[in-house]
Steps between C-alpha positions, in 0.01 A plus 500: 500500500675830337426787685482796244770798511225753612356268775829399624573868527163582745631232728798635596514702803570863473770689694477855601907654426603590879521882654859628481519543881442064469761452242703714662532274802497166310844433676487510836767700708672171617603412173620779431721489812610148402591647111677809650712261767592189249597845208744641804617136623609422151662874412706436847601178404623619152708785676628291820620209204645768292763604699871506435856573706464841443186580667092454379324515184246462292701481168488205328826384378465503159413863535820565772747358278744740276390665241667279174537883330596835677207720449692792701553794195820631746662207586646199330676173546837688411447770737708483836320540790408834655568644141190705407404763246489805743638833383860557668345803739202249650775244565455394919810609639714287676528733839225451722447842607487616161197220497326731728543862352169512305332365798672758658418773264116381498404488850627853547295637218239318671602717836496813272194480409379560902621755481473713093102572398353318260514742185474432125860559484619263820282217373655532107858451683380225711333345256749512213712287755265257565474423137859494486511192790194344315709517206802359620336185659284440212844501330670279743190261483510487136869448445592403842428080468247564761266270334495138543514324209655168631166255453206583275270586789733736650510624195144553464458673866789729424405633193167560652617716759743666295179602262315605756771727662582638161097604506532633869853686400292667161246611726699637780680729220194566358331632844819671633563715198057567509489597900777753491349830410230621669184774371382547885629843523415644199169353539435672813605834346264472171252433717560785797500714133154354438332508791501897477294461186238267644447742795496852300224329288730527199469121409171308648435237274243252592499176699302200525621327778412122429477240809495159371311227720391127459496338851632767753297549814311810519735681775774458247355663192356779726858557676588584109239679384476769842924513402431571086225752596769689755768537233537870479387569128205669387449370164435129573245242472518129712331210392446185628586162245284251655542197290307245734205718478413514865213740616701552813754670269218715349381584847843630603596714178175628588554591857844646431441672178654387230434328201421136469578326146451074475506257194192328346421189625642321196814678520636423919823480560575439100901616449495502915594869613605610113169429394331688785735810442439495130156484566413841703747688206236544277256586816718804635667755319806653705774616324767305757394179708640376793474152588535497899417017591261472771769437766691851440440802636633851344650791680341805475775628296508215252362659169677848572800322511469295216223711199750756468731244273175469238639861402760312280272396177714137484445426862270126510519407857636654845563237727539535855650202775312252666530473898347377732336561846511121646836355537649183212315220608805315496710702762252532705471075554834530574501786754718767307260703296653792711806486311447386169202720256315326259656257193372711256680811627800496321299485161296756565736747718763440266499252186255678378662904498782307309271349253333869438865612410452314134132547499431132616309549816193255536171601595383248841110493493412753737649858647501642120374765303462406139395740187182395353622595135816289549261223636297474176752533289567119572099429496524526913660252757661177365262203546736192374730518836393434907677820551346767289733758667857407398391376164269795421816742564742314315252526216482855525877503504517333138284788427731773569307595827740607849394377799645657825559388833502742793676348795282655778267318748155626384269203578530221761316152414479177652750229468400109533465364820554143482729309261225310277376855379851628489564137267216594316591860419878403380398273327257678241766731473746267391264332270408901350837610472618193253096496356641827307735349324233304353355759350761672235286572247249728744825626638780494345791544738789431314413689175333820658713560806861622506769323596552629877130385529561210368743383755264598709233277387785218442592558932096436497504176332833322683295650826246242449729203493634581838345206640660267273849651594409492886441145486761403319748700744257284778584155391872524295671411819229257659524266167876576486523326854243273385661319210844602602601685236623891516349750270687774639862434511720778710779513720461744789777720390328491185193603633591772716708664203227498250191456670478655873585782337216543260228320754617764819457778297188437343335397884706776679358778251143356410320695780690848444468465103088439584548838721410248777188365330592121521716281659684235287442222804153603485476492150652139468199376736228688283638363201529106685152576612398509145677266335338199474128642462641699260690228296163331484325840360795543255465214348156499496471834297787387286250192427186676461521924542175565499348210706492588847277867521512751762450456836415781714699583866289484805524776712406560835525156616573390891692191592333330721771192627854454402510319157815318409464503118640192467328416107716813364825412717549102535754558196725714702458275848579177280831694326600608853449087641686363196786729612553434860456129369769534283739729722415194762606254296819648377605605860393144675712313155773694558522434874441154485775482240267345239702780213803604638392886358273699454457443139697801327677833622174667372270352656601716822329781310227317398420410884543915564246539188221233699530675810448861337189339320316351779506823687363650224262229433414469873418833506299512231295228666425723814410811301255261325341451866185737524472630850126549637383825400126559641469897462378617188576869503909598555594738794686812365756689757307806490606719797278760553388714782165404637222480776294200648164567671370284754200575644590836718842426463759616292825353381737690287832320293594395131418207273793249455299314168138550344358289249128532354326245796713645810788633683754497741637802728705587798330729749587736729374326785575202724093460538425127337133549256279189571481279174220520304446883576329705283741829377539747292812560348590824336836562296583864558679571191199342317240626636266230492374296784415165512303243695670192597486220773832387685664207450790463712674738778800466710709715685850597368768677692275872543319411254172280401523324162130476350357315183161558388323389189250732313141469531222673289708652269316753233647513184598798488699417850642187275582692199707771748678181668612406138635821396688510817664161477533464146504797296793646657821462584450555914629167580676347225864501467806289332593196673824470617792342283711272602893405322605156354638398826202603749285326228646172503542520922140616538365183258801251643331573818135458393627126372624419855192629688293295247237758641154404260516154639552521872323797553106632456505852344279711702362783245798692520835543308785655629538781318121584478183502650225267404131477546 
């Protein structure tokens, strides 16, 4: 009997497709573990077979034989050995003293600079003569037969890292030659010249003060809005941009009494904090605006200091630096934040006054005053990029607009506190700063701009392929050692006569040139910190630019357990186990006399090169480690006069830090206050008084420390605690700088303490008080 199509179709049994969270554990974990053992058991028994007299490898030997052709453009069959194309004045010398005379001359500029200010003038000398040393081993490099071209694949790995030093050598040039000359000072001046304006009433412009929000907490945006409404200018207007609609939001611009401007329902969080900026322009009508991010706070002095440049007709943007009040995230896991400011520091207390000397300064989201006229003259912020800042000022640049940056601490913000936000934050701006290269017709950099801001804009680009040069200068000598083949090929004399030189100058002088803003050892482990999350991101945006959208930072967070951030890191703790693998193998070979050598004369350097990387990788690992951090609100080292009232009793003595919840003093007394007492504590210079309930007390030497934490606070008693602590500078002052050599001693030693894994971090970080 034929069934018919349609019947035959009932009768089958239908099956519902399975949830992703089933298909997603179709394979269960033990197969996995069998698949990831068998793929390791077989790649070990490919390298253990491949071995040869000389030491291990991976390389095939069809790919390790000669190369049938020289591919080498400087050297050829006829050539005698040690012949090469160097010009007659680069030639080594044959006295080995002579060897050491640019080493020599090197490491005392290095001592100079101790001891000579960092000037425009001093840096232009030093500088000039670090280009010089670049020069000279890039020539050496190129001419030198320093490149391997005996096999194919040496070939191949050579002329890899030759490309990408010839990239890293281009931008070195590039940023030593940008970084010399400095606009600080005359900044300063214009605006000292300025300021006398703004407070004779000869130029009052005004100011709506704009304080984006999405998903702050409440005691955030207030800390910013009590800090806008303190600024000392009459003419000004500040509005809350609530694009999350929240009628807590509405409830506080209420309370504090400002203004309170949110999207349509239809139009949340469209173009992300461009779109909610564009959107109150058309709702306010102040002739400057000042964009001051949830997590900032302004000085009292900010717009004095900075609407007196608006005087100038061509004058777009003024741009002030970004610091912060809670220590990098990243020093503090490993116990040094006390000696070492933020990464961003250097940028913004330097890079950037260099920048305004061609009119190429960048405008950074937040602690700016921007002319409305200027604004829509592009048709308002730039919506195509995650960061509407840089790309909106570049814009404005092709336009003929100046924007200016004055180097003075006006504002202090909050800086990431663990390193998934701090991933999250770099890595937007990577993905914004090569978005805008995307977009040449809506700006067109290289036909508008001038050629000084165009190398500018070209440092920009090569900036965002860091990464890919990090890695590569990660894993050069791990697959050299690997496949047992040199990329790199040096004798030491050769190496001390062209390269020492070059590499001691540039580490001995990168601190001073900064005017002690960075470290270069420091700088190495940001960058390694970064490299492999960013690789990812690069390529990514290189795929699809406009396919990841923006992600906004959470602030205010606590940490409540140490987390080990192994997802973001397990590429720099398997690069660090392939090398002591390798350095194991070559060391145990060699002593059990299974190669008689240790594969070449370079490969001595190569083993220096490994060790130098997994200190930097290992440390890049620990500052990945987020210590606990259970207090919400940081502890300022406010020291202030003040009184404590218990009861009947009095106790007089000063403040040693204040934040908004509580504080901590040293008394005059060696009486102990009962915990859990009810005070009042009154700051004398203040004069305000407020009620608060004691935490801990314990007798010091003559003295009683105290703690208390504030209870029933009024808001006008919170909006006085805000001014105090963050409106002025009373507490805030320039972290100390340290020199190349205390740099690389202070992190050497955080490496050997290995301090975020064997110890608990108790709230508190060396260099400042937390609560």
């Amino acid at each position: 009997m034929r069934v018919s199509p349609a019947s035959r179709k009932v009768s089958q049994p239908k099956h519902k497709p399975l949830p992703k969270t089933q298909t997603k554990n179709l394979v269960p974990p033990w197969i996995w573990a069998i698949f990831i053992a068998s793929l390791l058991f077989f790649v070990g028994t490919v390298y253990f077979t491949s071995w040869t007299s000389t030491g291990p490898t991976f390389l095939p030997s069809e790919l390790s034989s000669p190369s049938s052709v020289f591919i080498s453009p400087f050297i050829t069959p006829l050539t005698p050995p040690g012949v090469r194309y160097l010009p007659e004045f680069l030639h080594l010398p044959e006295n080995s003293v002579e060897i050491l005379w640019p080493v020599a001359g090197a490491a005392l500029l290095s001592v100079l600079t101790c001891i000579v200010p960092s000037t425009n003038w001093t840096r232009l000398i030093v500088k000039v003569i670090l280009i010089v040393l670049a020069t000279r081993y890039m020539i050496w490099r190129t001419v030198g037969d320093t490149m391997n071209f005996s096999t194919w694949f040496s070939s191949a790995l050579s002329l890899w890292l030759y490309a990408v030093e010839v990239f890293g050598f281009v931008g070195l040039v590039l940023t030593s030659l940008q970084t010399i000359w400095s606009n600080a000072r005359l900044r300063s001046a214009q605006a000292d010249r300025y300021y006398q304006d703004i407070q004779s009433g000869q130029y009052l412009p005004s100011v709506d003060v704009f304080v984006p929000t999405y998903s702050e907490q409440d005691f955030i945006v207030r800390r910013t809005v009590v800090g806008c409404q303190a600024m000392d200018y009459p003419n000004k207007k500040v509005y809350i941009l609530d694009d999350s609609i929240r009628p807590q939001m509405k409830a506080l611009a209420e309370e504090l009494g400002c203004g309170y401007v949110t999207r349509k329902p239809g139009t949340i969080n469209k173009h992300a904090k461009a779109g909610n900026l564009n959107n109150a322009l058309p709702q306010t009508d102040g002739e400057l605006i000042t964009v001051m991010d949830a997590d900032f706070v302004p000085f009292k002095h900010f717009l004095t200091r900075t609407v007196g440049f608006f005087q100038q007709r061509d004058v777009a943007i003024v741009q002030t630096p970004q610091n912060f009040y809670n220590p990098d995230h990243h020093t503090r896991n490993l116990g040094i934040d006390h000696l070492f400011p933020n990464d961003l520091a250097q940028f913004f207390e330097h890079d950037q006054s260099t920048r305004d000397v061609a009119n190429a300064a960048m405008c950074c989201g937040t602690s700016y005053v921007i002319r409305r006229k200027a604004l829509e003259s592009i048709g308002g912020y730039f919506t195509r990029c995650v960061s509407e800042d840089s790309s909106s000022s570049t814009l404005l640049l092709t336009r003929g607009w100046r924007v200016v940056y004055l180097n003075e601490t006006l504002s202090m913000g909050e800086s990431t506190r663990n390193y998934r936000d701090f991933l999250k934050q770099r890595m937007r701006w990577l993905q914004g700063n090569l978005q805008i290269f995307y977009c040449a017709k809506e700006v067109p950099i290289w036909s508008k701009m001038n050629w000084i801001q165009k190398s500018y804009m070209v440092t920009h680009l090569t900036g965002c392929f860091q990464p890919l040069v990090r890695v590569t200068f990660l894993l050069s000598p791990l697959v050299s050692l690997y496949l047992g083949v040199s990329s790199y090929i040096s004798t030491l004399p050769e190496f001390l006569y062209y390269c020492a030189p070059f590499l001691l100058l540039l580490v001995g002088t990168f601190s001073w040139a900064s005017n002690y803003c960075n470290s270069y050892f420091y700088s190495e482990v940001h960058q390694t910190i970064l490299c492999f999350p960013g690789l990812i991101r690069l390529f990514s945006t290189l795929k699809s630019p406009f396919g990841k959208g923006f992600a906004v930072t959470p602030k205010g967070v606590t940490v409540g357990k140490k987390n080990y951030n192994f997802r973001s890191t397990w590429p720099l703790l398997l690069v660090m186990a392939l090398t002591f693998i390798i350095i194991g193998l070559q060391l145990m070979g060699y002593r059990m006399g299974l190669w008689q050598v240790l594969s070449n004369p370079e490969f001595g350097l190569v083993f220096y090169w490994l060790i130098y990387n997994c200190i930097i990788m290992g440390l890049s690992v620990l500052a990945a480690i987020d210590q606990p951090e259970k207090r919400l609100m940081d502890r300022f080292p406010l020291r202030t006069a003040c009184k404590l009232t218990c009861g009947n009793r009095h106790y007089w003595g000063h403040t040693d830090d204040v934040s908004e919840g509580g504080a901590g003093m040293t008394l005059i007394t060696e009486e102990v206050i009962q915990r859990h007492s009810s005070v009042v504590l009154e700051f004398l210079e203040g004069g305000v008084s407020l009620e608060a309930e004691v935490v801990k007390s314990r007798r010091k030497h003559h003295s009683t420390s105290v703690s208390v934490r504030f209870t029933n606070l009024t808001p006008e008693q919170n909006r006085h605690i805000i001014e105090i602590l963050y409106t002025e500078k009373n507490w805030w002052k320039r972290s100390k700088r340290i020199g190349g050599l205390d740099s690389f001693l202070a992190i050497l030693s955080a490496f050997l303490r290995f301090r975020p894994v064997m110890t608990v971090y108790d709230g508190q970080s060396s260099g400042q008080n937390k609560i």
